[in-house]
N, C-alpha and C positions, 0 to 999 in steps of 0.2 A: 317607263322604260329608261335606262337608263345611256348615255351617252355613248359607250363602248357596242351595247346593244342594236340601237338604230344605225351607226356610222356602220354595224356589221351587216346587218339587215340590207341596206343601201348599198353597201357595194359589191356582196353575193348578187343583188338582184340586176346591178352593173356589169356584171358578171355573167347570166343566162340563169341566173336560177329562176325557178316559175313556183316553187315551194320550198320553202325556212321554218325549219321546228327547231325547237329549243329544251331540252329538257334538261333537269339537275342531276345529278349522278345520282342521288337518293331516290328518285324512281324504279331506277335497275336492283335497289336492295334484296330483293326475293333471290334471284338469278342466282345459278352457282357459279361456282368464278370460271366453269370454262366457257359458260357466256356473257360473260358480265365486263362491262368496256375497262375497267381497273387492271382487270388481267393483262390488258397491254398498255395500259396507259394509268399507273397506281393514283397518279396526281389528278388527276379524271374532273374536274368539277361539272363539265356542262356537255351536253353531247349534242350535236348538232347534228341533223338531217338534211339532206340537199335534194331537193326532187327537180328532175327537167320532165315536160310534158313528155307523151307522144302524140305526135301531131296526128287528127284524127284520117288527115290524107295519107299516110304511114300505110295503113292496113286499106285502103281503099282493094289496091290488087289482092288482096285475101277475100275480101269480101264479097267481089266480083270475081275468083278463081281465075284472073288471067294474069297478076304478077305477083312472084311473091319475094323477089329481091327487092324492092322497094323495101318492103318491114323489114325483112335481114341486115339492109345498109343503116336506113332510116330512125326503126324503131326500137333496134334492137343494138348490133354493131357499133356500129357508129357513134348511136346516140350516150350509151353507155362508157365505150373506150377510149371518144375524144372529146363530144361536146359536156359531156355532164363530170366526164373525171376532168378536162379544163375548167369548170365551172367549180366543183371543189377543190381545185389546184391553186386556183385565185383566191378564192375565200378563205384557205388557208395562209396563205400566206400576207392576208391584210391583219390575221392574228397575229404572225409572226414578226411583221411590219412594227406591230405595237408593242410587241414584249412576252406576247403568251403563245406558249406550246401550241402547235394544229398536227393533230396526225390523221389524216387522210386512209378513209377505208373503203374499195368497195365491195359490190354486192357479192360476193362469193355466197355462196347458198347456207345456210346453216347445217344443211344433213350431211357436208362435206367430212368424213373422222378427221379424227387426228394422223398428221403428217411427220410425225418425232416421238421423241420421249424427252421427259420434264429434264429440266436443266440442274431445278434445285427442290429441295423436298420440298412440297405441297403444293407445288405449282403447276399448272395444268399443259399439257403436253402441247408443243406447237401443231397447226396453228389453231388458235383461237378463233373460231366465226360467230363474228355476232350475227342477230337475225335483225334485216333490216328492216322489215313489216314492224317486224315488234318496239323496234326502237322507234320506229314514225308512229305508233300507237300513244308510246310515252309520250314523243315531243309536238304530242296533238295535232296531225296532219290527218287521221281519217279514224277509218276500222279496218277490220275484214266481214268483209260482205259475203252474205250466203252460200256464194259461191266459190268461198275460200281464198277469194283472190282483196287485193287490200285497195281499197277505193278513198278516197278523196273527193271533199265537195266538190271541188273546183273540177276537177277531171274525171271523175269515176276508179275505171280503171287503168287509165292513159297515164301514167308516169316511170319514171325509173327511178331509182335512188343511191347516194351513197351518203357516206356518213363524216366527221369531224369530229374528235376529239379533241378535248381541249384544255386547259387547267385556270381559265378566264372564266371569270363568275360573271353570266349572262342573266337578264331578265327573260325566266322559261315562262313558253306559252302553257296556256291550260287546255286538258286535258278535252277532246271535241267529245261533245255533251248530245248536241242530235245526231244522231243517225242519218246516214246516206243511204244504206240501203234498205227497203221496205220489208227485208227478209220474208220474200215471197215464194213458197213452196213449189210456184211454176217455175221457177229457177233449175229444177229437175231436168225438165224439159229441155233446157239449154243444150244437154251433151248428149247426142245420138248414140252413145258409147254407151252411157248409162252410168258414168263417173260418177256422176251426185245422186248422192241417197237421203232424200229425208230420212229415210229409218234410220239415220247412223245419226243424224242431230246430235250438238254436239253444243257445250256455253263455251268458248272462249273468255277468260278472263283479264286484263291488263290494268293496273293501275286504276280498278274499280271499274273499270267499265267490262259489260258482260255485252257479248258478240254471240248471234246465233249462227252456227256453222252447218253446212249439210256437210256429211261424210263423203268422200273424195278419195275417189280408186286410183291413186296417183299412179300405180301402173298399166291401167285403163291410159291416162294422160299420155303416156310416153307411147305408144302405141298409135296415139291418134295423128289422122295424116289431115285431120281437116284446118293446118293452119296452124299447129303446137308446135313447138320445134325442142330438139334437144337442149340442155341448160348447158347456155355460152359457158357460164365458169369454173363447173365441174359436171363429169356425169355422175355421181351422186344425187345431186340436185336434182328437186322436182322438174318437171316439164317447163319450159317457157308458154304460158295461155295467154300472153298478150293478145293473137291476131289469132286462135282457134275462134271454133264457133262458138264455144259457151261466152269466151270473152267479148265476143262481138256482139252476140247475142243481149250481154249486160249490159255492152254501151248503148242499143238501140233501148233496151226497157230502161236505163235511168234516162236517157233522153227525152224520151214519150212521156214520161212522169215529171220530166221537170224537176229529177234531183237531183241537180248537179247546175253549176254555175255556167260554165264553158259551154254555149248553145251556137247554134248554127242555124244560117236559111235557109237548108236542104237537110230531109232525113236524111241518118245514115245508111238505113236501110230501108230498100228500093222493091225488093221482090223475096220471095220464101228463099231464108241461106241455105246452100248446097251442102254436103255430107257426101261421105263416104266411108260404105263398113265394110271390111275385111277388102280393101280392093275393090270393091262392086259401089259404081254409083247411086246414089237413092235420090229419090227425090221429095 
């Protein structure tokens, strides 16, 4: 690794980062340019990832159905609009400290259209959303896990992300090689709604690595009151499943399995999780 790399690594993590991916621009080459980070950034050589946790206490009052402003401040608001965009804020600007472009992205949703029309012929209409899952695929931070949501060793599904661009030639990490999630069919079971379909199975492809996905009623998700909430950055965007039941549901089966780093001296979950369909409680 080289010199520019580590000194950036060290002071992002001086900074609140809890995850650093690294990828080359040449990863993105499939992509068409209204997703592809060159579209806003031509000089592009390395794209960086920034993930901050969500702290597992975040969703506790989801879990337990007695608060659920804690994850709204904590895991979600908050975490996103000041501790992790300060966090890319800093890290960008120790690029810029040194001499190299940082242009700072965050999570706006991919399914967001377009907001314009192109300025010059063949260029893609404002704005451009890159997708952040996919670019932490590239810059080797996790997968997506069966349940459509993007997991990490270290966390599961407990983080947030935003992104840097850059035109600094970085030593990229490689591509994460085992699997986190067990892609387990009872993973179904997770959403009382009936979101996830094995029958819709699905391969996700990225930079050679193939992801098993169960199909996912995204509008089943928007719908669900057990703990999903509307997407902070557009309603466009899919559902936030942070602190729903399927997602909670996944932190307790990677925890019992032991696949995931980030462990604890108390389960996360204590008693059979609550639901509610159409309005009517169930148990």
């Amino acid at each position: 690794m080289d010199d520019l790399t580590q000194q950036f690594r060290a002071h992002a993590r001086e900074k609140g980062a809890d995850l650093i991916g690294i990828a080359p621009i040449e990863r993105f080459d499939e992509l068409a340019a209204d997703k592809h980070p060159a579209a806003i950034f031509p000089e592009t050589r390395s794209v960086i990832v920034i993930g901050k946790r969500v702290v597992r206490g975040a969703i506790r009052g989801v879990e337990e159905g007695t608060s659920f402003d804690i994850y709204d401040m904590y895991g979600r608001n908050w975490l996103s609009n000041r501790n992790l965009a300060m966090t890319t804020f800093k890290a960008g600007e120790f690029l810029e400290d040194n001499g190299w472009e940082a242009v700072p992205l965050p999570n706006i949703p991919p399914q967001t259209p377009p907001m314009g029309v192109p300025v010059r012929e063949g260029q893609p209409a404002p704005n451009v959303m890159l997708d952040m899952d996919d670019a932490a695929i590239r810059a080797g931070l996790g997968e997506i896990g069966y349940c459509g949501l993007f997991l990490s060793p270290q966390f599961g599904p407990r983080q947030r992300f935003q992104m840097i661009l850059t035109d600094a030639v970085l030593t990229p990490d490689p591509i994460l090689s085992q699997p986190v999630c067990p892609t387990c069919r009872e993973h179904a079971a997770f959403c009382i709604l009936g979101a996830i379909d094995p029958s819709a199975e699905r391969t996700v492809t990225v930079c050679g690595k193939d992801m098993g996905v169960a199909g996912i009623d995204h509008a089943k998700c928007k719908s669900c009151k057990n703990g999903a909430s509307p997407n902070a950055m557009h309603p466009s965007g899919h559902a936030d499943r942070m602190a729903a039941v399927c997602t909670r549901s996944c932190i307790a089966y990677l925890e019992e399995s032991n696949a995931i780093e980030n462990t604890f001296q108390n389960p996360f979950r204590k008693r059979a999780p609550w639901g509610i369909i159409q309005e009517q409680k169930v148990l």
